[in-house]
C-alpha positions in Angstrom: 5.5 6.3 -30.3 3.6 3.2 -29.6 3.9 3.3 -26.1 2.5 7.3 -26.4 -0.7 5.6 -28.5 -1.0 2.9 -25.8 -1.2 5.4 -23.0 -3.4 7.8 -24.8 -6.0 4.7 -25.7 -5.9 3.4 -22.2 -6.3 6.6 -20.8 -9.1 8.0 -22.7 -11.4 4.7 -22.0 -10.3 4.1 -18.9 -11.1 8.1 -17.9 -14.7 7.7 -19.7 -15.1 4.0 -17.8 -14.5 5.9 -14.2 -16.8 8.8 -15.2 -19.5 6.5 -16.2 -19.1 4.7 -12.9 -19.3 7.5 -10.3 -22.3 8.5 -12.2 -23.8 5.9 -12.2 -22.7 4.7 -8.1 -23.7 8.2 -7.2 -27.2 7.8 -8.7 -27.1 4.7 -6.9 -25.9 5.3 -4.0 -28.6 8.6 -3.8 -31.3 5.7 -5.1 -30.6 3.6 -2.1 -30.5 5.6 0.6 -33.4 7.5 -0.6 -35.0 4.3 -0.3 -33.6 3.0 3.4 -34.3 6.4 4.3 -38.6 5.7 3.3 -37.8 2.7 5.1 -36.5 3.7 8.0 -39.2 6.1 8.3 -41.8 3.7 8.2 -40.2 1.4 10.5 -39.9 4.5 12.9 -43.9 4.8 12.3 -44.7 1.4 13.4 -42.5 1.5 16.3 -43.8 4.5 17.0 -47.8 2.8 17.3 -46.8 0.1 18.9 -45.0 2.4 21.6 -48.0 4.7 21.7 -50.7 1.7 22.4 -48.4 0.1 25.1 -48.3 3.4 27.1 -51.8 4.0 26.4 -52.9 0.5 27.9 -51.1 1.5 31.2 -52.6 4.6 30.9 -56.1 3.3 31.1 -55.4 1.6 33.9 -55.2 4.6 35.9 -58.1 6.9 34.7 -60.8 8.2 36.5 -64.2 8.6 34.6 -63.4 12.1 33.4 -60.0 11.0 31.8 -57.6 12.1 34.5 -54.8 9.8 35.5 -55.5 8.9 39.4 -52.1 8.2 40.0 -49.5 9.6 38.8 -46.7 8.0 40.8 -47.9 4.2 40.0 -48.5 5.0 36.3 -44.9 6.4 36.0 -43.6 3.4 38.1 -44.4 1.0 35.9 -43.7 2.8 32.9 -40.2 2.7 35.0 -40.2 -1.4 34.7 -40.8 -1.5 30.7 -39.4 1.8 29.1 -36.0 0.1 28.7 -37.7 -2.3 26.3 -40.4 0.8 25.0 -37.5 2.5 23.8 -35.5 -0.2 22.7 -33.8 1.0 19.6 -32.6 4.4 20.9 -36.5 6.0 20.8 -37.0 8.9 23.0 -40.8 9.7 24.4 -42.4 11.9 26.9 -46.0 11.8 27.8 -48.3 14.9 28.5 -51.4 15.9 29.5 -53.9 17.9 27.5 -52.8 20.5 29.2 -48.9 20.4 28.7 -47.9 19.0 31.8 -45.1 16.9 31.8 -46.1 12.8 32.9 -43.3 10.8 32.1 -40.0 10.9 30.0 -37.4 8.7 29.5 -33.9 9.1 30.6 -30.5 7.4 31.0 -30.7 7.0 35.3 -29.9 3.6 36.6 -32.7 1.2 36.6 -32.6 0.0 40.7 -34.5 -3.3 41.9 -35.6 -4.0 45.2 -37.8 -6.2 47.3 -40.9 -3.6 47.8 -42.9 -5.5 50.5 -43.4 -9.3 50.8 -46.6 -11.3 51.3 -47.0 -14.5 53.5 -48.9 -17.2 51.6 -49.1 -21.2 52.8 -46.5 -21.9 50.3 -44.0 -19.7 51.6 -43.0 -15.4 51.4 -43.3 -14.0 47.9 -41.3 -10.7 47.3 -43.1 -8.0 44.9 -39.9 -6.5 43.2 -40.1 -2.8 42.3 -37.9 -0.7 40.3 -37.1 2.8 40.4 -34.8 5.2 39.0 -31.0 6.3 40.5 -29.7 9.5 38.7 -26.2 9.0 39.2 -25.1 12.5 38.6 -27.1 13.6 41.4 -25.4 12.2 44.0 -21.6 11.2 42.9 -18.8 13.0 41.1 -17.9 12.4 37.8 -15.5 10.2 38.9 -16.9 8.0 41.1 -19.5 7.5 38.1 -17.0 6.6 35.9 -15.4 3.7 38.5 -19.0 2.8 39.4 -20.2 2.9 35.2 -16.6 0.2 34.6 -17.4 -2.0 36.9 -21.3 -2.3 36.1 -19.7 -3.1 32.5 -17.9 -5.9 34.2 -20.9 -7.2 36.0 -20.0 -10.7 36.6 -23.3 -12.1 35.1 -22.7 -10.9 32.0 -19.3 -13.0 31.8 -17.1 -10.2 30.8 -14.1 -11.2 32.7 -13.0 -14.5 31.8 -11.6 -16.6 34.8 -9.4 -19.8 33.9 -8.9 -21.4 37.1 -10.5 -20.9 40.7 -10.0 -18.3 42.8 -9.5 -15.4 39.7 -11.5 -12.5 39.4 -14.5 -13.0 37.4 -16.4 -10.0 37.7 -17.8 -7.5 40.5 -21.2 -7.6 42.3 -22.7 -4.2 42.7 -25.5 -3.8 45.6 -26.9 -0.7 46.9 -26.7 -0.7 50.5 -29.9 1.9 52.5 -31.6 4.0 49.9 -34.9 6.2 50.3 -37.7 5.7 47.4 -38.9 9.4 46.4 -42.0 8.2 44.3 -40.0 6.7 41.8 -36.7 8.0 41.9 -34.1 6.4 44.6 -31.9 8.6 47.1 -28.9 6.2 47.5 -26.9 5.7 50.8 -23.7 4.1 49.6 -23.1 1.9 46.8 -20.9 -1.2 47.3 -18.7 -2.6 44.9 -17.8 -6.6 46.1 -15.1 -8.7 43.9 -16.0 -11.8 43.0 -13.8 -14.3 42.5 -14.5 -17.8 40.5 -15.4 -20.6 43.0 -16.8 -23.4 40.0 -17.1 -23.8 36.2 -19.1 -25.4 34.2 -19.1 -27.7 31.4 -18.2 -25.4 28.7 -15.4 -23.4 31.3 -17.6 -20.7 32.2 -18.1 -19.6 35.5 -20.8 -20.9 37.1 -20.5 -19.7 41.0 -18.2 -16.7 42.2 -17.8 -15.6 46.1 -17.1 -12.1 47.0 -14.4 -10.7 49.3 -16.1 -8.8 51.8 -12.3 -7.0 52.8 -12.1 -5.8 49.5 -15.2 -4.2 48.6 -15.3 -0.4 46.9 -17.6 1.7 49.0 -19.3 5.1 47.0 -21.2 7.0 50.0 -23.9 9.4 48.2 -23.6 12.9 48.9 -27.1 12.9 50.3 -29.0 13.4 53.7 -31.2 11.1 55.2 -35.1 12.6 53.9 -37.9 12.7 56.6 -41.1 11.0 55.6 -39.8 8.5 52.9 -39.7 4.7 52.9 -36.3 3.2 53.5 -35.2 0.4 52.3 -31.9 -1.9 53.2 -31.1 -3.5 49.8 -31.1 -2.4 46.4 -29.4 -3.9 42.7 -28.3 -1.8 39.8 -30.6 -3.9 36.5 -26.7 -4.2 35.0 -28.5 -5.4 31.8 -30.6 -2.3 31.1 -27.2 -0.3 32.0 -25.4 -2.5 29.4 -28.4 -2.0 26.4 -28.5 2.0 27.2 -24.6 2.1 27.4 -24.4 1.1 24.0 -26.3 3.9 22.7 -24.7 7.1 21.8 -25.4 9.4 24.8 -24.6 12.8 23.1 -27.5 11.5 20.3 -30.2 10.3 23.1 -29.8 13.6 25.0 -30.8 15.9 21.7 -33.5 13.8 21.0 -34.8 13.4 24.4 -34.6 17.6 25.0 -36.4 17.6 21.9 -39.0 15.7 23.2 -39.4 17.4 26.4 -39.2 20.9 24.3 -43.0 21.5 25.0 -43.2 24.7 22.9 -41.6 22.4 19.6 -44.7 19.8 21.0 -47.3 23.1 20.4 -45.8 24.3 17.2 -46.4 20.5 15.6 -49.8 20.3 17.2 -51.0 24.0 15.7 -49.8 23.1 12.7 -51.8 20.0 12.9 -49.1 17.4 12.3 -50.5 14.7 14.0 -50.0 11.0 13.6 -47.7 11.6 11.1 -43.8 10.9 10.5 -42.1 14.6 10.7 -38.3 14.4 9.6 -35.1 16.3 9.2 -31.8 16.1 8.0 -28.9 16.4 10.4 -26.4 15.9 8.0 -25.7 13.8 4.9 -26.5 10.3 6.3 -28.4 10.9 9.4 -32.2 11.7 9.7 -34.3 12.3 12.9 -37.8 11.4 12.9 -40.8 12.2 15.1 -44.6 11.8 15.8 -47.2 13.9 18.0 -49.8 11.5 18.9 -52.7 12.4 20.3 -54.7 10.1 23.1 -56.5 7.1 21.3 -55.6 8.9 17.9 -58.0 11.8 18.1 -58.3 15.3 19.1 -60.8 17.9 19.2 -60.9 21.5 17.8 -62.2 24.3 20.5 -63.7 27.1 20.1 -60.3 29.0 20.2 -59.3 27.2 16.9 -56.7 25.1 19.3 -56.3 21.5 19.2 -56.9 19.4 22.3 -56.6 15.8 23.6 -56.8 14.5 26.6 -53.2 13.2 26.4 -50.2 13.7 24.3 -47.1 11.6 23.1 -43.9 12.9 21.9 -41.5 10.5 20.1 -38.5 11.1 18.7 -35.6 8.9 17.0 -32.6 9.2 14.8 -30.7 6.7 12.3 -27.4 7.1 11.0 -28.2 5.8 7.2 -24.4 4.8 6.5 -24.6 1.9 9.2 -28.0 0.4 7.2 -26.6 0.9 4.1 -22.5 0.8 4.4 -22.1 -2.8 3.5 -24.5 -3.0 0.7 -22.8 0.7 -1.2 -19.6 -1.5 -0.5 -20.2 -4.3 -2.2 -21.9 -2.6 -5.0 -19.1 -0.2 -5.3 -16.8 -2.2 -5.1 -18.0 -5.4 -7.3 -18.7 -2.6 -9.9 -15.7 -0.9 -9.8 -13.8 -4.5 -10.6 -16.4 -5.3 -13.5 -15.8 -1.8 -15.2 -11.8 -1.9 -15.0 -12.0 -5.5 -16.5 -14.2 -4.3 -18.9 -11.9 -1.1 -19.6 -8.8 -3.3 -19.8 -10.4 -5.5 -22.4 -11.9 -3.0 -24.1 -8.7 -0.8 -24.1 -6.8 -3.8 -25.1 -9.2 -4.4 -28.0 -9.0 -0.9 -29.2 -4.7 -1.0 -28.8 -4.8 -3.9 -30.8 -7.5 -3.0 -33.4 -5.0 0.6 -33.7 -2.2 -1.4 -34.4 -3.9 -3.9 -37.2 -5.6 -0.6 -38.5 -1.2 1.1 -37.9 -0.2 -2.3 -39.4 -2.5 -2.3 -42.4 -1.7 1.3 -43.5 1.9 0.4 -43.4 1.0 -2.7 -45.4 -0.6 -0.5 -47.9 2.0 2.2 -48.3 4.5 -0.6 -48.8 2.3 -2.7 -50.6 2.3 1.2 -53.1 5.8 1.4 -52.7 6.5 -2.3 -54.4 3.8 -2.5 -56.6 5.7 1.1 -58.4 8.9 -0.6 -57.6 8.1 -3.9 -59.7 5.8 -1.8 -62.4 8.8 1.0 -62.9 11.6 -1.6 -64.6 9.4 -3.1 -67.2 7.6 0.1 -68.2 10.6 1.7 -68.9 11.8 -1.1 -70.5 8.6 -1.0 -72.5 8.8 2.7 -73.3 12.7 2.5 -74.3 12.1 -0.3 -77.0 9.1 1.7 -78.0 11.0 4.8 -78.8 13.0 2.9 -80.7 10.4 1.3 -83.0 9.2 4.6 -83.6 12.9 5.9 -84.3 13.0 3.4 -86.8 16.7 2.6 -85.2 18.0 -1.4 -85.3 15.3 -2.2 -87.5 17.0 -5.5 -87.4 16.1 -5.7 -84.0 12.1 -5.0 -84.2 11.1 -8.4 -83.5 13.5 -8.4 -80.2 12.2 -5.4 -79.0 8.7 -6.9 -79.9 9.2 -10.3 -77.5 10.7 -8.0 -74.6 7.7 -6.0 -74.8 5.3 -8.7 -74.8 7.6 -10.5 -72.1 6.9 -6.9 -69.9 3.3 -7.0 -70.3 3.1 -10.1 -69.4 5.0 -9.7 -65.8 3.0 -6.7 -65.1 -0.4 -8.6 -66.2 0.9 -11.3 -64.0 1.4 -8.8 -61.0 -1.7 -6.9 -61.7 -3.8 -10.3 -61.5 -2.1 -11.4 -58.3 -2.8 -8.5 -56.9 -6.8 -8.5 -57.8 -7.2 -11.9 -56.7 -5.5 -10.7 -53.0 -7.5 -8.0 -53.1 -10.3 -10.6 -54.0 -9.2 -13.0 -50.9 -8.9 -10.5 -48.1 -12.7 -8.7 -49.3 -14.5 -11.6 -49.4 -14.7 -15.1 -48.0 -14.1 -17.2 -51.9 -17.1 -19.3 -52.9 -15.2 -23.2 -52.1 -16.3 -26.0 -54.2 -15.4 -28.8 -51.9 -14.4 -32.3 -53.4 -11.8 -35.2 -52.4 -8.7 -34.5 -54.0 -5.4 -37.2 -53.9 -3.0 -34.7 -52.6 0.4 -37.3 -54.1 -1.4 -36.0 -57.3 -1.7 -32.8 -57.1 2.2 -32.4 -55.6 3.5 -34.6 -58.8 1.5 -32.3 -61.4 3.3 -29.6 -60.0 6.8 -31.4 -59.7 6.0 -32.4 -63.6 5.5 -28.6 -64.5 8.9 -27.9 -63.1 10.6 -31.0 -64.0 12.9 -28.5 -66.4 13.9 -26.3 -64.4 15.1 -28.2 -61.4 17.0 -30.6 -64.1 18.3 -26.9 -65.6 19.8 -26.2 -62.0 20.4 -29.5 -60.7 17.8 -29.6 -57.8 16.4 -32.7 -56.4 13.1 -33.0 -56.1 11.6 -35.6 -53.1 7.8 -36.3 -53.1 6.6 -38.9 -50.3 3.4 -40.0 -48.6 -0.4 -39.8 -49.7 -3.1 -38.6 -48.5 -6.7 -37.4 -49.3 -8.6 -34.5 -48.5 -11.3 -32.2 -48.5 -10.7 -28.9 -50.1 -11.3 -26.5 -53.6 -9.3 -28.4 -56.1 -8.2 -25.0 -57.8 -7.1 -23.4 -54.6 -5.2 -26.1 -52.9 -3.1 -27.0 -56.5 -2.4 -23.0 -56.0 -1.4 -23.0 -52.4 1.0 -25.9 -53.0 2.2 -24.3 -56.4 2.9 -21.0 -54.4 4.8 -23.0 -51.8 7.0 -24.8 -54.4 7.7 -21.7 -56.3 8.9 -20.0 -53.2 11.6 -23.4 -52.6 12.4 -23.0 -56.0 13.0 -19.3 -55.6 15.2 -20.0 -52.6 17.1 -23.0 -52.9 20.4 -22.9 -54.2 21.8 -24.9 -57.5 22.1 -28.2 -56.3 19.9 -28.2 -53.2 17.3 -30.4 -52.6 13.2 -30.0 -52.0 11.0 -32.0 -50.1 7.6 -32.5 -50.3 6.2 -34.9 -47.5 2.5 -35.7 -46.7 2.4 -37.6 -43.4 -1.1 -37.7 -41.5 -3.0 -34.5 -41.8 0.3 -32.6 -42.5 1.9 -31.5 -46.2 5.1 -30.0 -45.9 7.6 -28.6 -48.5 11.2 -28.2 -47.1 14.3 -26.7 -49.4 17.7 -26.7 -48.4 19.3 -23.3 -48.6 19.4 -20.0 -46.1 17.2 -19.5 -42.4 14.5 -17.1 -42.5 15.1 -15.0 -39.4 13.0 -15.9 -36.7 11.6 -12.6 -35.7 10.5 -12.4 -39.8 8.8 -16.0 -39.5 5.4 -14.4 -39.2 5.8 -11.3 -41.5 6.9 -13.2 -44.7 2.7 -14.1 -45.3 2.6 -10.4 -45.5 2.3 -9.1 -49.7 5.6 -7.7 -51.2 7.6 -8.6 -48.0 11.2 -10.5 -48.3 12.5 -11.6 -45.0 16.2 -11.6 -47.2 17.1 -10.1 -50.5 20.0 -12.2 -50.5 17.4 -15.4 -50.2 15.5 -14.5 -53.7 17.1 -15.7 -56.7 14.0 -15.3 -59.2 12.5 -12.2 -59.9 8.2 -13.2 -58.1 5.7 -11.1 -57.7 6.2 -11.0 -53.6 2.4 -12.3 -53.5 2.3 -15.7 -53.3 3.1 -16.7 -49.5 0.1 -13.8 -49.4 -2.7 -15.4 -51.3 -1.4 -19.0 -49.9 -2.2 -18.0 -46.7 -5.4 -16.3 -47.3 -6.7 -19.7 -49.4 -5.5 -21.7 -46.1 -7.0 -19.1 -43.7 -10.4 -19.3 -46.2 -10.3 -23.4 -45.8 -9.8 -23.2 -42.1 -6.3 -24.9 -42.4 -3.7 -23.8 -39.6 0.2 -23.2 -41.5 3.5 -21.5 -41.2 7.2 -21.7 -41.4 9.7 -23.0 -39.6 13.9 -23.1 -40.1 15.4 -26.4 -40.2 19.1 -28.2 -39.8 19.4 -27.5 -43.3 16.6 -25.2 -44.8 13.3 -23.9 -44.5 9.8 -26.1 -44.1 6.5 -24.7 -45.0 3.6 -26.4 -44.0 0.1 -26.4 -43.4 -2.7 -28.9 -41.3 -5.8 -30.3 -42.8 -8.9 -31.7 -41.5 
């Protein structure tokens, strides 16, 4: 039964603490990434401008006086050299005219560098470099890409392959070897692939120089035909480090937002519709958003006659975030540092509520018991009291009437005597009592009471023991009842011919008779009114109230006590300050 209670209280909070907290993580949770999300978006915006005025400024550099690019091929080759770094972040762009022609995109080709021509100058030759564009998949088969696309990721500059001693492989060098430049796109030859093998280290064990093996190089021959009319050149180098930033984008992701980009009727529909310089979004799924702008050249564009929109230029950008990876670790520790505060603070309320259940279980047993012995007690002497009664009015023993009289009185008396020990419990356990503090001599208060029941003991041969002194702080009335309660209880319980101690040492009284053990498990229940740890213990007929209000005057003055079993006995006792 208690266990059933136990389950059914933990269950019930705990089920109401989870409910709170998805409710409240969701809302969260929908909180935050509502907010990266506005974030994210104006991130994308000012990437966006700052991509937009870079590619106009290389723009300008090519216009003719009536805003037409003069070359076409220059202004896309050095777009070539930075769009790496444009795009950096996984943006897609493409660049039209006003007319919808397509300018410039980006892609994921190869980024190739080569000496372009070279200039004689009194302090020696200086090399222009120029870059261009290889698309792989237009001259190689899958596989060979794959090969070539490994051991670009094991370039040896970027330390991938870690030598330990000389003459191990520490990465591969990767040289195109004849290609023809088609504006700026490159018609490879034949790639080469040379191992490299550590030839020095330096301080830290890193390798600092590497020579190839010419006998075991990797040749790729291009499927290609040499072109009439286009430069060649001898020597060519794959920008490993662009390959290595574009690799780690997602390539399925890049290649829906770059066709979006380079879908010019989606590029018509935004500018009809006049969304212009503005962040336009959708949602691909839960967590991930794509973004884009349609700029228009220097900002502005110009309503015809027609009702279309025109600018001299146009710029498509497009990107995407996946919310979860700007978010993930902050929803995690929220969630999770959350989740541990609510279970602690189900557990400790659940333990709370088990325990205030039981007091509340313990109480009402208390009570019916407490019912239970109150008619037990008040049954005898009222029928004793209504017997003797009857008989007065009967008239019968008339010799008797004065006897019947005293048991009467001696009745009313008990039950008085349990009726007031039961208000002034009552009285304790309501209320806090009003305590008038003074210093009492506690020797003094132990040999009043040891006076009052000098008869007694004598009548039943019990030795009475009274050491130590000691003052203290406490209600006079109370204490004197406390220790009265505690020697009436010895009395009770010791047999004819025991002995009862009272000692005072330090800030300790304690009152030990000689006689029966209490049973341990009933040590703490005998403070509880009307209990009896042992019939066989009680030789007096008490009111089962005293260890009660003792403890409640003790628990009032803020003095620890209990009970113990000894050698011989039992030892009450209590601490004062």
């Amino acid at each position: 039964m208690k266990n059933n209670a136990k389950r059914a209280i933990f269950l019930r909070i705990f089920t109401g603490f989870i409910a709170v907290y998805l409710v409240l993580m969701a809302g969260f949770s929908v909180f935050l990434i509502a907010r990266q999300n506005n974030i994210e978006r104006l991130e994308f915006h000012g990437k966006a401008l700052q991509l937009k005025g870079t590619i106009e400024r290389s723009l300008n550099n090519y216009l003719d006086t009536e805003k037409h690019i003069a070359d076409k091929e220059k202004f896309r080759r050095e777009l070539d050299i930075s769009s790496h770094s444009l795009a950096y972040g996984g943006l897609e762009f493409a660049v039209y005219t006003g007319g919808y022609d397509l300018i410039y995109h980006t892609n994921d080709y190869w980024v190739c560098e080569f000496v372009e021509h070279t200039e004689i100058t009194k302090k020696g030759t200086k090399r222009y470099i120029g870059r261009a564009y290889l698309n792989p998949k237009a001259w190689f088969s899958d596989k060979e890409i794959a090969e070539l696309e490994y051991y670009l990721s094991k370039d040896i500059s970027f330390g991938e392959v870690k030598a330990k001693q000389l003459g191990v492989l520490a990465g591969y060098l990767i040289h195109i070897d004849g290609f023809w430049l088609d504006q700026d796109m490159i018609i490879p030859n034949k790639i080469v692939v040379t191992p490299a093998y550590a030839a020095g280290f330096d301080e830290k064990g890193n390798v600092n120089s590497a020579k190839g093996k010419e006998e075991e190089q990797i040749l790729y021959v291009a499927n290609s035909k040499a072109p009439e009319g286009l430069p060649y050149f001898e020597r060519g180098t794959i920008n490993s480090f662009i390959y290595m930033h574009k690799s780690k984008l997602n390539k399925e992701r890049q290649a829906l937002l770059r066709n979006r980009v380079l879908d010019q009727e989606m590029l018509k529909q935004h500018i009809k519709h006049l969304e212009l310089n503005q962040v336009l979004s959708e949602r691909v799924n839960l967590l991930t958003y794509r973004y884009y702008m349609v700029l228009p050249y220097q900002y502005s564009a110009t309503l015809l006659s027609d009702d279309s929109i025109y600018s001299n230029f146009w710029t498509f950008i497009a990107g995407e975030v996946y919310l979860w990876e700007k978010c993930s670790s902050t929803l995690l520790f929220v969630w999770i540092s959350c989740l541990f505060v609510f279970l602690t603070v189900a557990l400790i309320l659940s333990t709370q509520m088990y325990q205030t259940y039981r007091k509340k279980e313990e109480l009402e047993r208390h009570r019916i018991e407490m019912a239970n012995a109150l008619a037990h007690d008040l049954k005898p002497p009222l029928s004793i009291i209504s017997g003797y009664a009857e008989n007065l009015m009967a008239n019968i023993h008339a010799e008797k009437r004065e006897r019947y009289a005293a048991q009467i009185l001696d009745k009313v008396s008990l039950m008085d005597r349990i009726i007031r020990e039961m208000l002034d419990l009552s009285r304790l356990e309501s209320t806090d009592p009003a305590l008038r503090y003074q210093h009492l001599s506690l020797h003094g208060i132990c040999q009043e009471i040891v006076d009052r029941y000098r008869d007694v003991c004598h009548e039943r041969s019990i030795l009475v023991q009274l050491e130590g002194e000691q003052t203290l702080s406490a209600d006079a009335a109370l204490i004197k009842r406390v220790i009265e309660n505690f020697f009436a209880n010895a009395l009770e319980h010791t047999p004819d011919g025991g002995t009862i101690r009272m000692t005072i040492s330090g800030n300790t009284f304690e009152i030990h008779n000689s006689g029966s053990h209490i049973p341990e498990d009933k040590l703490k229940s005998i403070w509880q009114p009307y209990y009896k740890a042992d019939e066989a213990r009680s030789r007096t007929q008490g009111t089962g109230l005293g260890l009660a209000i003792a403890g409640k005057i003790l628990e009032a003055h803020r003095f620890s006590y209990g009970a113990k079993n000894c050698d011989d006995g039992v030892a009450f006792w209590f601490k004062f300050a």
